[in-house]
KOLKOLNU-562482 format. One record per residue (C-alpha): residue in one letter; x, y, z. Coordinates in pm, 1 decimal, padded with zeros to 6 digits. Layout:
[A,[X,Y,Z]]
...
% end
This chain:
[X,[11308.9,-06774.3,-07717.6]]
[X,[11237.4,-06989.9,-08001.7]]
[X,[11075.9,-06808.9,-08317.0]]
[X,[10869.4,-06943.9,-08577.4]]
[X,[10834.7,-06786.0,-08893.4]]
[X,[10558.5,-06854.8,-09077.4]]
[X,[10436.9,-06749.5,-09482.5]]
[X,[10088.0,-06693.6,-09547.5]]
[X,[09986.4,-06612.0,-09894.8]]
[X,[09626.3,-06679.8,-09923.8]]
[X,[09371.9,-06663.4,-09610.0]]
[X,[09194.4,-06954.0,-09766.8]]
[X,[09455.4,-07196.1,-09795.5]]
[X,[09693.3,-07077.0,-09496.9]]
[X,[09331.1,-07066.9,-09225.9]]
[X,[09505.1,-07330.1,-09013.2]]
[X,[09829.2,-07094.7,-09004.3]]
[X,[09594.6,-06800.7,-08911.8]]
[X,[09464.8,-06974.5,-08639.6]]
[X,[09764.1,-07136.1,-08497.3]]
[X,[09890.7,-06736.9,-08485.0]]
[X,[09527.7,-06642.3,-08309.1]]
[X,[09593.4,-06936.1,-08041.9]]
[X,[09950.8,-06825.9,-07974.6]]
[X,[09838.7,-06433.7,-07892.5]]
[X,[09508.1,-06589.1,-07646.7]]
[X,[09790.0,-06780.0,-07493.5]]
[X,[09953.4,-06462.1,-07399.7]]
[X,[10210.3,-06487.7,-07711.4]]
[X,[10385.0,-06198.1,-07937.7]]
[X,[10329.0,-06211.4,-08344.1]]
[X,[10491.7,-06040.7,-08579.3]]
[X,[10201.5,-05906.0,-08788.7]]
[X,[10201.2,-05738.0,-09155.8]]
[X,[09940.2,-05450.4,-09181.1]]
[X,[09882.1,-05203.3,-09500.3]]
[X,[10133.0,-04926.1,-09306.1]]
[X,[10406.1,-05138.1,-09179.6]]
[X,[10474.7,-05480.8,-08973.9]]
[X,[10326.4,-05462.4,-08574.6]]
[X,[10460.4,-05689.4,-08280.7]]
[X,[10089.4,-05801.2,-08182.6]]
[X,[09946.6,-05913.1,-07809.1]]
[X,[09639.1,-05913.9,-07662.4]]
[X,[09562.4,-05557.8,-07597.0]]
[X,[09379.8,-05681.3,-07265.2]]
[X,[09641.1,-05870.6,-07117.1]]
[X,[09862.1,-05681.9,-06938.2]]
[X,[10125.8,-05916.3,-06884.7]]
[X,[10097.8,-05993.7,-07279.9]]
[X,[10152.1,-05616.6,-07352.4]]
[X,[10455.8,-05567.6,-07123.9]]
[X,[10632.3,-05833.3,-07327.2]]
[X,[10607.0,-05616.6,-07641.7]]
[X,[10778.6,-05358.2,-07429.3]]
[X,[11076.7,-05586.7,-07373.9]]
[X,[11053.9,-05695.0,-07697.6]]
[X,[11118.3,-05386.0,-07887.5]]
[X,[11359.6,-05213.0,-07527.6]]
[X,[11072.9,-04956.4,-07614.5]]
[X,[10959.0,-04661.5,-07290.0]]
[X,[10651.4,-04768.8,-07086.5]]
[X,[10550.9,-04432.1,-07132.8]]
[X,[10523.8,-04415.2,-07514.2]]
[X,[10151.4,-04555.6,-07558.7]]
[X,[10021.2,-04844.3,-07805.0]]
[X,[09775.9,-04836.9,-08044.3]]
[X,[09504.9,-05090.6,-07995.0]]
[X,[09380.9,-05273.0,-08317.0]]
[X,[09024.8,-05399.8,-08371.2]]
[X,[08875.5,-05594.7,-08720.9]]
[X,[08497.5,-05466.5,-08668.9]]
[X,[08318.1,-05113.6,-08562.4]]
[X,[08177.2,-05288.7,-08311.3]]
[X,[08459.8,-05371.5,-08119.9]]
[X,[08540.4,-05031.7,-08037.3]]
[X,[08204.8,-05062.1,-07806.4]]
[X,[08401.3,-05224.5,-07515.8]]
[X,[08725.6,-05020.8,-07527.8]]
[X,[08580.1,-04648.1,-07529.0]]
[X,[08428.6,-04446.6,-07304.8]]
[X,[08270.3,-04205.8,-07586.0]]
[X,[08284.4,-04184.9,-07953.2]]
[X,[08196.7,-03806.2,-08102.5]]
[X,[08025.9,-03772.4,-08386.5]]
[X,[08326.6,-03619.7,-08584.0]]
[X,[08492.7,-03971.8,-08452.9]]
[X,[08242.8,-04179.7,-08586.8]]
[X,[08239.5,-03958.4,-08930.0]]
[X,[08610.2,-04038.9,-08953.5]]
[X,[08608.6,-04418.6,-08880.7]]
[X,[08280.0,-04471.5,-09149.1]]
[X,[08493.6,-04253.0,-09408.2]]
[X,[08848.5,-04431.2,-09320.0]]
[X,[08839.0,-04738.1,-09171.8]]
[X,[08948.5,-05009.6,-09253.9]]
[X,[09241.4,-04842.0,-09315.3]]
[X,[09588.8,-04635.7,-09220.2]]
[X,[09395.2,-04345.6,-08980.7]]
[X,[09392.4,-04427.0,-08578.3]]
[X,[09137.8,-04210.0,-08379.0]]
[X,[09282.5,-04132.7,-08000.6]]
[X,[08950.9,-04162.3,-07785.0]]
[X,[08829.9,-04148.5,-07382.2]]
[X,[08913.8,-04510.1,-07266.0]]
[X,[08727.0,-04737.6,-07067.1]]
[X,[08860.7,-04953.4,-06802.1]]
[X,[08937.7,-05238.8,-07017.9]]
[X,[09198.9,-05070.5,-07143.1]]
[X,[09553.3,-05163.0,-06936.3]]
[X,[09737.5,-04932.7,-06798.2]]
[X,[10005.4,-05054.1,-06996.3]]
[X,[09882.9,-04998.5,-07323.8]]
[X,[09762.8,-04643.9,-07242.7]]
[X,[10107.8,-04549.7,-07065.3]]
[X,[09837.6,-04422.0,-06760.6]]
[X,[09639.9,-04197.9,-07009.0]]
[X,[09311.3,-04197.0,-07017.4]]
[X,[09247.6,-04205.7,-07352.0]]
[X,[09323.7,-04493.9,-07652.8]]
[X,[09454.4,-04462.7,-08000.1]]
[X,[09268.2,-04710.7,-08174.4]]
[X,[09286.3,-04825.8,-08555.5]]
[X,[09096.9,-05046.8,-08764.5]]
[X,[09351.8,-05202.9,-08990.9]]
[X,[09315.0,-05306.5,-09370.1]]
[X,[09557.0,-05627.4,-09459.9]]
[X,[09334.7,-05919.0,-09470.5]]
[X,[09610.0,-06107.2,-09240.1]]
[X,[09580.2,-05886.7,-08938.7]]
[X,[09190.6,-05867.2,-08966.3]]
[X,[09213.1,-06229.6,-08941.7]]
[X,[09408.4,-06258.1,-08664.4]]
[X,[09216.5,-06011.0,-08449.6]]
[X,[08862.9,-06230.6,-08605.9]]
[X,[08982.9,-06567.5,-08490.8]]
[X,[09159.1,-06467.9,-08173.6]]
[X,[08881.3,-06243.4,-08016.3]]
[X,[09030.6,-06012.3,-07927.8]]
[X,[09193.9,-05651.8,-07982.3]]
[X,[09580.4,-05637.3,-08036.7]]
[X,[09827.8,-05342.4,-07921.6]]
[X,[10034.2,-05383.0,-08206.7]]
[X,[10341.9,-05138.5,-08218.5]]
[X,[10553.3,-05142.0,-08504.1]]
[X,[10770.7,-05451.4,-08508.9]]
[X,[11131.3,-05318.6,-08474.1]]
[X,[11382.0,-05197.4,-08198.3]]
[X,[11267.3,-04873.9,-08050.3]]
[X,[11412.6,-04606.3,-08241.9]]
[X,[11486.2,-04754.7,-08565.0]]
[X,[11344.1,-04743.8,-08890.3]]
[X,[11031.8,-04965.1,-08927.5]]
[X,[10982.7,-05263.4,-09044.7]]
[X,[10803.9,-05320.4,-09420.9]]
[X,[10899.7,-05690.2,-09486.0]]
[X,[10953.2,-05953.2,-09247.4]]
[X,[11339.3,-05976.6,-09308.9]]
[X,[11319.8,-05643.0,-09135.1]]
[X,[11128.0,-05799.4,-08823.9]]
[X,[11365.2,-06108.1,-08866.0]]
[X,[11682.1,-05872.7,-08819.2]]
[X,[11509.6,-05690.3,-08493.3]]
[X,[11347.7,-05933.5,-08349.8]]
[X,[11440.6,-06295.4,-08418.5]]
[X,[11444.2,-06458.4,-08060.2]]
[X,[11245.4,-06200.2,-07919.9]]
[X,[10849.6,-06288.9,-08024.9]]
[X,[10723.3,-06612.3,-08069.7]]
[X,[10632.8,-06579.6,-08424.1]]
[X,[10679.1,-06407.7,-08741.7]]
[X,[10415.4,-06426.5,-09029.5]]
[X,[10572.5,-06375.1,-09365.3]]
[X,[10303.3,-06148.8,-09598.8]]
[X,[10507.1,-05981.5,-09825.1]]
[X,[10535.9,-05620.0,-09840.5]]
[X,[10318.1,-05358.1,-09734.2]]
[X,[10169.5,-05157.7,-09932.6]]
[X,[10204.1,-04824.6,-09740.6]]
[X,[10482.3,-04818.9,-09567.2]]
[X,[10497.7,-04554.4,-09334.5]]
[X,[10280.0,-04583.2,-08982.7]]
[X,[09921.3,-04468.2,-08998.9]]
[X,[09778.5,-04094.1,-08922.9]]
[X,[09690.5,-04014.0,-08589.0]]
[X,[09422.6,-03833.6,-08493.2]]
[X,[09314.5,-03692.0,-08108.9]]
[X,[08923.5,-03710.1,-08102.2]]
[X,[08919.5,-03677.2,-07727.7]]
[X,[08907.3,-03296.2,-07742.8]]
[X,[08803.1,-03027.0,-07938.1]]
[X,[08909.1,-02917.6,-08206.6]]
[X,[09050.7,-03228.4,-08334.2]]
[X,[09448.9,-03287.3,-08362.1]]
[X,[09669.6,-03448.9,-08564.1]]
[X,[09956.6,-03604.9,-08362.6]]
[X,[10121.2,-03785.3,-08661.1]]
[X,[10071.9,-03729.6,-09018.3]]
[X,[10026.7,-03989.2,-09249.9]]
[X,[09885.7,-04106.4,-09571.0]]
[X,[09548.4,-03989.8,-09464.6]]
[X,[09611.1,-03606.2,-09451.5]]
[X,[09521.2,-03302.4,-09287.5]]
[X,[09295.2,-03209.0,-09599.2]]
[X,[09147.3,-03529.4,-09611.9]]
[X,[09032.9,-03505.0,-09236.8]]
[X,[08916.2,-03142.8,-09241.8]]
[X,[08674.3,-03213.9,-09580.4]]
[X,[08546.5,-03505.7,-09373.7]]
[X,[08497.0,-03302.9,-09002.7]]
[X,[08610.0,-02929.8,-09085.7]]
[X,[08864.9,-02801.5,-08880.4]]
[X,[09184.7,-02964.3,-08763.8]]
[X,[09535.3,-02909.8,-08657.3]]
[X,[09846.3,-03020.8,-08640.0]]
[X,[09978.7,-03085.6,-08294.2]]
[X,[10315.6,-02846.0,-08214.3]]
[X,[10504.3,-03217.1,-08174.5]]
[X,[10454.3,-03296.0,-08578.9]]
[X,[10808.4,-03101.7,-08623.8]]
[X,[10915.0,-03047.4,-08328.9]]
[X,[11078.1,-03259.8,-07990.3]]
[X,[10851.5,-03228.5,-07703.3]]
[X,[10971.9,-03186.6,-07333.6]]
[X,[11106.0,-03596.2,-07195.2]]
[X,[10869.9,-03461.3,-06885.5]]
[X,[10555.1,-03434.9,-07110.6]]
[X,[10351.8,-03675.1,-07138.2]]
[X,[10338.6,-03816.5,-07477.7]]
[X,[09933.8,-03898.4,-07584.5]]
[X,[10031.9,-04071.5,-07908.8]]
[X,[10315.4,-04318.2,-08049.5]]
[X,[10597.9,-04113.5,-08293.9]]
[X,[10584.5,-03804.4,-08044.7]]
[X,[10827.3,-03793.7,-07784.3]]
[X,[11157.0,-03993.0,-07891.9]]
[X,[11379.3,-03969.7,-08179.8]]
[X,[11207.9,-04210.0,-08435.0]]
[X,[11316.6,-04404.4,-08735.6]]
[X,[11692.1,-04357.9,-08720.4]]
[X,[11925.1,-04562.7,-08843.4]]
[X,[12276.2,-04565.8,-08662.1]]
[X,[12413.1,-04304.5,-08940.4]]
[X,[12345.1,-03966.4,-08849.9]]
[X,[12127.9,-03831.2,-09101.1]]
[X,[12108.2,-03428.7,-09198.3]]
[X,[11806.9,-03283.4,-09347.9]]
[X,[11949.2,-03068.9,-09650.9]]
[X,[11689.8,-02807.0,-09747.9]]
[X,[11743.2,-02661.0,-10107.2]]
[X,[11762.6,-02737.1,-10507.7]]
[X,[11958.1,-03001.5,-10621.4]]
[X,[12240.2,-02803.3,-10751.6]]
[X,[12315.2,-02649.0,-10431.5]]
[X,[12261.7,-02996.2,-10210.2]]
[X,[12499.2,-03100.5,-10499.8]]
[X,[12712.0,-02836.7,-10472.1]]
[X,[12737.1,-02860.9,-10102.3]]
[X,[12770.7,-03279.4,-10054.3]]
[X,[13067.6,-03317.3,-10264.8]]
[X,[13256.6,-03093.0,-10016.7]]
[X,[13203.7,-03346.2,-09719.2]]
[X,[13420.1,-03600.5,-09672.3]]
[X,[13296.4,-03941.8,-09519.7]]
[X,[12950.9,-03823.8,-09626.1]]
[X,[12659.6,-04008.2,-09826.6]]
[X,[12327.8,-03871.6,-09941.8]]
[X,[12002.5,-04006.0,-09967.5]]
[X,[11763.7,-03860.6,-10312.7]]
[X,[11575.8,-03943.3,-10595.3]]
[X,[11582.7,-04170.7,-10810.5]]
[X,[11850.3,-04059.9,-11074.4]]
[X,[11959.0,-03804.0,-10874.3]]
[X,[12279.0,-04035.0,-10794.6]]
[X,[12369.6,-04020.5,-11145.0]]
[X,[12478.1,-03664.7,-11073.6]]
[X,[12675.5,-03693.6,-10732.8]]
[X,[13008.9,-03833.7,-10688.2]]
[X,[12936.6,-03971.5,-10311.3]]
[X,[12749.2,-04327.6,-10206.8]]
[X,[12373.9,-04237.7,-10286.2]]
[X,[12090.1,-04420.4,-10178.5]]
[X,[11716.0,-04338.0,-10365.9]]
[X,[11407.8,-04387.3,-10135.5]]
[X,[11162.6,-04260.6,-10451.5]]
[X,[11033.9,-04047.0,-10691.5]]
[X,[11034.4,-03704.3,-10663.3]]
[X,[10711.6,-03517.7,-10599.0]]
[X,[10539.6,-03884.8,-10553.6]]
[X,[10506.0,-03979.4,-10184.7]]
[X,[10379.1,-04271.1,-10219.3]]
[X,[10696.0,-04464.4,-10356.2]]
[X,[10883.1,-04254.9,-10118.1]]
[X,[10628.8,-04362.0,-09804.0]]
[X,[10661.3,-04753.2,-09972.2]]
[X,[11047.9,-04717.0,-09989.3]]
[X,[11190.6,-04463.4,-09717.3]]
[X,[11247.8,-04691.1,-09452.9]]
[X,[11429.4,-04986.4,-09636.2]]
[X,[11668.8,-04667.4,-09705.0]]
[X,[11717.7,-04590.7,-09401.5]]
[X,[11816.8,-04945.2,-09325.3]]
[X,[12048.8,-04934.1,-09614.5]]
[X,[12239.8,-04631.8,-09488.2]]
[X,[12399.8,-04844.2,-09250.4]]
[X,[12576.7,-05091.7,-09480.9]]
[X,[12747.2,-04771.8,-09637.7]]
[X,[13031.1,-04748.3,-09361.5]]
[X,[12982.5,-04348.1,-09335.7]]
[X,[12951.8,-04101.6,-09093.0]]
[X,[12706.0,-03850.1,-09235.0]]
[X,[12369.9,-03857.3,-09456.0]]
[X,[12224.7,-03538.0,-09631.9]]
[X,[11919.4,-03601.3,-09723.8]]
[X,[11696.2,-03472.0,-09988.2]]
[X,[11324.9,-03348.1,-09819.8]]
[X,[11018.3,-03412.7,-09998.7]]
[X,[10738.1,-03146.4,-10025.8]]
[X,[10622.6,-03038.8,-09732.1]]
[X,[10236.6,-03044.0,-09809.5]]
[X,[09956.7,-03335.1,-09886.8]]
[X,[10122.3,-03663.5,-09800.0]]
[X,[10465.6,-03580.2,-09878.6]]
[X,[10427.5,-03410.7,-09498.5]]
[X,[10437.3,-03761.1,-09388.2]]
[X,[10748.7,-03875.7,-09540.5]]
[X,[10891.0,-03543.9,-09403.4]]
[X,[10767.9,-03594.7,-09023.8]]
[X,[10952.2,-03958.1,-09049.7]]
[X,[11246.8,-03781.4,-09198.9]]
[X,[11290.0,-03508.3,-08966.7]]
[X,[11263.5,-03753.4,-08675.1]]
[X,[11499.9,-03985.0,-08815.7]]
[X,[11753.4,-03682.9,-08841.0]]
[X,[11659.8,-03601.2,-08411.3]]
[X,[11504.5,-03274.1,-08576.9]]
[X,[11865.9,-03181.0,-08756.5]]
[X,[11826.8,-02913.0,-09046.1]]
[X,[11995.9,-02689.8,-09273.4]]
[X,[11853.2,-02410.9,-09466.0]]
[X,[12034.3,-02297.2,-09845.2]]
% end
């Protein structure tokens, strides 16, 4: 397959290139899309056919489901069977923005994009690119992140380029997202309310909204390859770059103190913390600030790669507010490996 990639900078000036990209996904086409979280391979969530090539795409399971995108409140009329009141609290607190609600599904859902469930997880993104998209094409868009199953995410196009480059029929160039990491997911469908994935929206955040909510057992640990998996990020080792990657647990003088015994080995930390280990470092942010880690993990994790080693320790953010986020991406990326000091 031939792929175009395409720039937009300004929706004004680059409407005719947001249209041509709204005409290719009517006509059954894949974009590469930027949102606020990360970049999303994009179909028409109500084309079946259209959806299954995102599967192919991205050699991702049918059973891991899709979240459906939508550019207006109103659009979520057509796609759900029933939208609680805690729901509705959420989307008029959150949306536009990085928070998608799992809901009962109607039949114009595919089977596809639901992996046979009968709910949705739908989101209401906030890049003005995306919105415009989903405005001039009419429709909703299952939009996955725009990689190979199981690798780190995509947050600028040379990522999607490097995935996916003869794969989709186009990929729009919009610069870097702001986020980084995918959004929080949230089961409305049943009560009380879960979190499936954590995100930059957190637990705190939800519960002063709708009171009480939890987080699903799946957030740190691997669920059964028989269960059914209700949300994308739960079931499969996520995130990972080839390099195996070891969650190191302690201060820095003992993760010091223990990395320069291993040969062949790397670490990922914070910034400045390589100035202080004698082993290939790469820094993926601040320390205590989850948001340049969130904006920056997953180019590090692309990076590891291009070191030539066998192992990665890596450092582990705080474990509370969003930093849990960062942490959840982590731990996946490491298949759940830990060590305790």
């Amino acid at each position: 397959m031939k792929t175009k990639i395409i720039k937009i900078t300004s929706l004004a000036r680059d409407l005719d290139k947001i249209r041509y990209v709204a005409d290719v996904i009517k006509d059954g086409g894949l974009a590469v899309l930027p949102t606020e979280t990360v970049y999303g391979i994009a179909a028409n969530a109500l084309d079946p056919a259209a959806v299954s090539r995102i599967f192919e795409a991205k050699g991702r399971p049918h059973d891991n489901p899709l979240i459906v995108h939508i550019a207006d409140l109103s659009d979520i009329d057509s796609l759900v069977s029933d939208f609680p009141k805690n729901a509705k609290k959420l989307a008029e607190k959150f949306w536009p923005g990085p928070l998608t609600i799992i809901l009962n599904k109607t039949n114009a859902i595919p089977d596809t994009v639901s992996a046979g469930l009968n709910t949705v997880a739908i989101r209401m993104p906030l890049h003005p690119i995306i919105r415009a998209v989903i405005g001039q094409s009419g429709v909703p868009l299952a939009a996955p992140s725009a990689n190979i199953s199981g690798k780190p995410s995509p947050t600028n196009s040379q990522h999607c380029i490097e995935d996916l480059f003869g794969k989709v029929d186009i990929i729009v160039d919009g610069g870097l997202c702001d986020i980084g990491i995918e959004s929080t997911v949230i089961s409305c469908a049943a009560l009380p309310p879960k979190v499936l994935r954590p995100g930059m929206i957190t637990l705190e955040q939800l519960e002063a909204v709708i009171g009480e909510v939890s987080f699903d057992k799946s957030v740190t640990s691997s669920i059964p390859l028989a269960r059914r998996a209700s949300s994308p990020g739960m079931k499969y080792k996520h995130y990972s770059p080839d390099t195996k990657i070891i969650l190191l647990h302690a201060s820095f003088k003992k993760f010091a103190n223990f990395v320069s015994n291993k040969a062949g080995a790397a670490a990922l930390v914070f910034d400045g913390e390589e100035k202080n280990l004698m082993i290939p470092c790469v820094s993926y942010g601040v320390m205590g600030d989850a948001f340049t880690q969130s904006k920056r993990l997953f180019s590090a994790l692309r990076e590891l790669d291009r070191l030539g080693v066998q192992t990665v320790y890596a450092r582990v953010p705080e474990l509370s507010g969003a930093g849990f986020a960062v942490y959840n991406r982590l731990l996946r990326a490491a298949g759940f490996d830990e060590i305790y000091l």
